[in-house]
TORDO-11462 format. One record per residue (C-alpha): y, z, x. Coordinates in steps of 0.02 Angstrom, whole numbers, plus 50000, padded with zeros to 5 digits. Example, Ala and Ser with C-alpha at 12.3 -4.5 7.8 and 13.67 -1.06 7.14 Angstrom:
% TORDO-11462
497755039050615;499475035750684;
//
This chain:
% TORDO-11462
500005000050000;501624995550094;503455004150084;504044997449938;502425002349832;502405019449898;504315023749884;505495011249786;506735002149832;507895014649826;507155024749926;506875010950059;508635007250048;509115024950092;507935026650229;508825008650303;510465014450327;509835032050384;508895021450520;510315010650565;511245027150594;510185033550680;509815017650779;509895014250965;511055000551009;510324983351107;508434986051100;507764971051085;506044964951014;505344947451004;504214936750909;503344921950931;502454910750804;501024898950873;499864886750797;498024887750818;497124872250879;495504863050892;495914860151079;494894840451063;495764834350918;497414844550899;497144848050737;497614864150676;496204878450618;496204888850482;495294904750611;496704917650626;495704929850531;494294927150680;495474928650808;496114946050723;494504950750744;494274945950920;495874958450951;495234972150905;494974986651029;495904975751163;497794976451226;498614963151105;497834971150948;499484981450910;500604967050938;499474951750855;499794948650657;499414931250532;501054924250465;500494913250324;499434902450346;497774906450437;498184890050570;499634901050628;499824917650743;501354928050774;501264941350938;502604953450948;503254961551119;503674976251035;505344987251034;506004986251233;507324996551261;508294984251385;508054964851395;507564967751567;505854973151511;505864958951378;505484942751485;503974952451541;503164956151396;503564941051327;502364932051475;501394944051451;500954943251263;500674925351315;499394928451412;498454942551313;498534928451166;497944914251303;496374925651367;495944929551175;495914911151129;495064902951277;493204908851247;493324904351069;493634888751090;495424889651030;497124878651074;498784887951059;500524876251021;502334883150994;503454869850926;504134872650772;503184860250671;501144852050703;501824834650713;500224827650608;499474841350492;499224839550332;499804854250204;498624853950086;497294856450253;497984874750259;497244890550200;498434905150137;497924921750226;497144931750109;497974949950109;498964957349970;500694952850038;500204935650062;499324935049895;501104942449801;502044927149906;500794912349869;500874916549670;502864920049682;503144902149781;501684891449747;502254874949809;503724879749925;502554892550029;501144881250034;502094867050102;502804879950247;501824875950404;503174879150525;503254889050683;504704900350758;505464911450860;506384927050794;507374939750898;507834957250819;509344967150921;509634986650874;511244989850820;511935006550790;512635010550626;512335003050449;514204995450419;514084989650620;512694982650573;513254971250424;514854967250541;513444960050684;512564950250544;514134943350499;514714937450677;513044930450691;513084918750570;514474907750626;513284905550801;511754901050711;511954881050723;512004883550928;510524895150936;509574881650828;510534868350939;509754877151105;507974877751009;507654863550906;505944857150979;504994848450785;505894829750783;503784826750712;503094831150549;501734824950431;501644809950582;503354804750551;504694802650684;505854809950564;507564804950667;507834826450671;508024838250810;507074851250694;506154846650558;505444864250550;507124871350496;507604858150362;505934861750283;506204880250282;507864883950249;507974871150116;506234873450014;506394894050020;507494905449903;508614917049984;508534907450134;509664898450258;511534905050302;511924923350204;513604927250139;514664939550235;514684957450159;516284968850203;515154985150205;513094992350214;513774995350028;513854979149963;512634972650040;511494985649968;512234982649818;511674964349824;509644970149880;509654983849741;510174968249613;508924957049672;507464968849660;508474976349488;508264958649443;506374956449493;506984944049639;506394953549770;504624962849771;504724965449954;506194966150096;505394952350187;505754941950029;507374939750137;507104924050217;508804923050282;509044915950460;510044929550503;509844946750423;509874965950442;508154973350460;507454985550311;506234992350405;506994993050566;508654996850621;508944979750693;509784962450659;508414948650677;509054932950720;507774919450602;508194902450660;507624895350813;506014883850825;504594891250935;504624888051103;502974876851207;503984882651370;504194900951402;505634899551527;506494891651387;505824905851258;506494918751379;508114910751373;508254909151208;507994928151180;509204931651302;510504921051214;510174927251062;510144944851132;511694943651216;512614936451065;512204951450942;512944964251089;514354954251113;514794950950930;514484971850912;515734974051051;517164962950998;517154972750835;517134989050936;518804983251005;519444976350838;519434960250893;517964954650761;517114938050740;517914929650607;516824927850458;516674909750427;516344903250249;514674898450213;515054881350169;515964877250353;514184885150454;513194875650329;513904858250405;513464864950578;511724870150534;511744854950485;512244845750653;510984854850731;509504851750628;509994831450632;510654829450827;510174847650918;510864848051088;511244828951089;512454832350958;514224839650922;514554852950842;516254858050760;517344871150846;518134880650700;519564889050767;520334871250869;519944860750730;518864849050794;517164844750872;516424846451034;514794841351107;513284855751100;513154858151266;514924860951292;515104873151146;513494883051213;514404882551394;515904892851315;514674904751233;513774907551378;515414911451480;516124923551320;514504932851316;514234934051509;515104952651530;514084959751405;512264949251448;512414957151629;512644973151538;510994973051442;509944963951586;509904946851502;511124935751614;509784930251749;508944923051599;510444911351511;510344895351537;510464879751450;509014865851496;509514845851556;508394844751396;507714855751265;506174852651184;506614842351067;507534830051172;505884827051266;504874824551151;505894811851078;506164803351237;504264801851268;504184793851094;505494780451159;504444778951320;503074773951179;501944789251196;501114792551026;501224809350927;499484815050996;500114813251192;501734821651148;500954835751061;499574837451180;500904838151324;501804852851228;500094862651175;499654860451384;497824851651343;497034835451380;496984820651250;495584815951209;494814801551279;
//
C-alpha cells in the first residue's frame, strides 16, 4: 500500500513541505532509464521482471526499479550529498546494471526512444501502481516507450522550493537542447532532435512546462484540487518536466533524453545540477529568475525537440534568437561560481555533437537504423 493509500493526500501534502523544510540544500540524485535488448536483433524484451529477480541479494537491488513497460529499467544512484560523489555512482550503477545483464543474455540502450519497436510489442509491468496508470491512460501510457534521464536537486525550504521550480522552467528547452539523442521512432527518421519528448509531453496529462506558482501555498492548493477533483490518485501523476518532489524534498528536473554515453550523462547531471543551485542562489540575493509565461518556454521546448543543439533558441530578455550552443555557452559561464561550489564544474561541458546530432549524421552517411542503434546500445550487428 503506498503513501497516498495509507495517509491521504493531505497528509502527504503536509509531510512535503515539512520535508522541504527540513531539507538539505544541493543533494543531488540521478536516474537513468534504459531499454532492455535482445543483444542479436535489437529488439527490445519484455524481461525486467527477470532481471528484478536477478538483483536480488546483490549491490544494485536497492537502486534497480521497472518504469512501465517491462522492456525498460530505471537505476537510481541514490541521494549523494555533493555532485562530487555523483559521477561515480553514476559509472558505477552502470556497471552493476552491465554485470546483471551480461549472463542473461541481455542488451542495455539509453537513447530516449528504440528507433524500431513496435508499441503494441510491449507488456505493462504488472504491479498495482502500474495497473492504476494503464486503466487511467489506456492509449497514451501504452504508446509511451521512451527513455530518460531525470535529475532531482534538494532544495531547502517549501516556498524556495516553488521559486527553484519556477527558474527552472525557463532553462528546460537548453537542458533538452544538450540531451536530445531519439531523431528515430517506429523506423522513421522523423526530421526531430527528440522524438521521445514530443511523444511524452504531448500524449500525457499534466505534462510538459508547469505554470509558475508565487508560494508552496498555491501550489498545494492546485495538488489538493486535482486529487479533490479525482485527477490525481498518486503524486507521480505529475508528469511535469520540471516539478517539486512529494516524496522527497527535491526539484527533479524531467526532460532530458537518456544518455548511450556516460561522459555525456555525467554532464548533463552536472548541468542540470548546477542550474537548480544557481537559480536557488539568485533568489537568495533577490535577484530571481524571471518567471517566463508558459506560452514563450513552450516555443523553445519546441526548438529543441525539432533542431536540439543544431538549432536556435530565443533569448528572452534581448529579444531575439541565438544559436544553442551559444545560449548553453552563457549558461555555462552564469552558473560556473556556483557549479565549482557543489563539485560539478569539472563535469560541464558541451559536446562538438550530442547524441542526436550523430546519429543523424550517420543516417546521412547512409547507415541504416539497425547500425545506428547498434552503435549507441555498444553491440555488434548482426551479420
Amino acid at each position: 500500500m503506498g503513501d497516498e493509500q495509507r495517509l491521504g493526500h493531505a497528509e502527504l501534502l503536509d509531510a512535503a513541505r515539512e520535508g522541504f523544510e527540513g531539507g538539505t540544500d544541493f543533494t543531488v540524485a540521478v536516474e537513468e532509464e534504459f531499454a532492455l535488448l535482445d543483444p542479436a536483433t535489437l529488439d527490445l524484451v519484455n524481461r525486467f521482471e527477470e532481471l528484478q529477480a536477478a538483483a536480488q541479494g546483490t549491490a544494485l537491488e536497492p537502486n534497480l526499479v521497472g518504469e512501465l513497460i517491462a522492456s525498460e529499467v530505471e537505476v537510481k544512484t541514490g541521494r549523494q550529498e555533493s555532485f562530487a560523489d555523483v559521477p561515480a555512482a553514476m559509472a558505477e550503477r552502470r556497471a552493476q546494471l552491465e554485470a546483471l545483464v551480461e549472463p542473461l543474455g541481455i542488451g542495455l540502450a539509453a537513447t530516449g526512444t528504440h528507433p524500431g519497436a513496435d508499441w503494441k510489442d510491449q507488456r505493462i509491468i504488472d504491479t498495482p501502481h502500474y495497473r492504476r496508470n494503464d486503466e487511467l491512460l489506456r492509449y497514451v501510457v501504452w504508446r509511451n516507450n521512451t527513455f530518460g534521464l531525470h535529475v532531482h536537486v534538494g532544495i531547502r525550504g517549501a516556498d524556495r522550493a516553488v521559486a527553484v521550480n519556477n527558474g527552472l522552467r525557463s532553462f528546460l528547452p537548453e537542458i533538452l537542447a544538450l540531451s536530445a539523442s531519439s531523431p528515430f521512432v517506429e523506423s522513421v527518421n522523423t526530421g526531430l532532435h527528440s522524438a521521445r519528448t514530443q511523444i511524452f509531453t504531448r500524449f500525457f496529462p499534466r505534462c510538459g512546462v508547469p505554470d509558475a506558482f508565487a508560494s508552496w501555498r498555491e501550489f498545494e492548493d492546485y495538488i489538493r484540487f486535482l486529487y479533490e477533483t479525482g485527477s490525481m490518485t498518486e503524486h507521480t501523476q505529475l508528469w511535469w518536466s520540471v516539478r517539486p518532489h512529494l516524496a522527497f524534498p527535491t526539484v527533479e528536473i524531467r526532460i532530458a533524453d537518456g544518455q548511450p554515453d556516460l561522459a555525456e550523462a555525467q554532464s548533463l547531471a552536472a548541468f542540470g545540477a548546477s542550474l537548480a543551485a544557481r537559480i536557488a542562489r539568485a533568489h537568495d540575493e533577490g535577484e530571481p529568475v524571471p518567471d517566463h509565461p508558459h506560452r514563450l518556454i513552450e516555443e523553445n521546448v519546441w526548438r529543441a525537440i525539432r533542431w536540439g543543439l543544431s538549432g536556435e533558441l530565443i533569448d528572452f530578455e534581448r529579444g531575439d534568437v541565438v544559436p544553442a550552443r551559444a545560449r548553453l555557452e552563457r549558461l555555462l559561464e552564469w552558473v560556473a561560481p556556483v557549479a565549482e561550489e557543489i563539485g560539478a564544474a569539472p563535469y560541464l561541458a558541451i559536446p562538438e555533437r550530442n547524441a542526436a546530432e550523430r546519429q543523424i549524421a550517420r543516417f546521412a552517411e547512409g547507415a541504416t537504423l539497425e547500425e545506428i542503434y547498434a552503435e549507441q546500445a555498444g553491440v555488434p550487428v548482426r551479420g
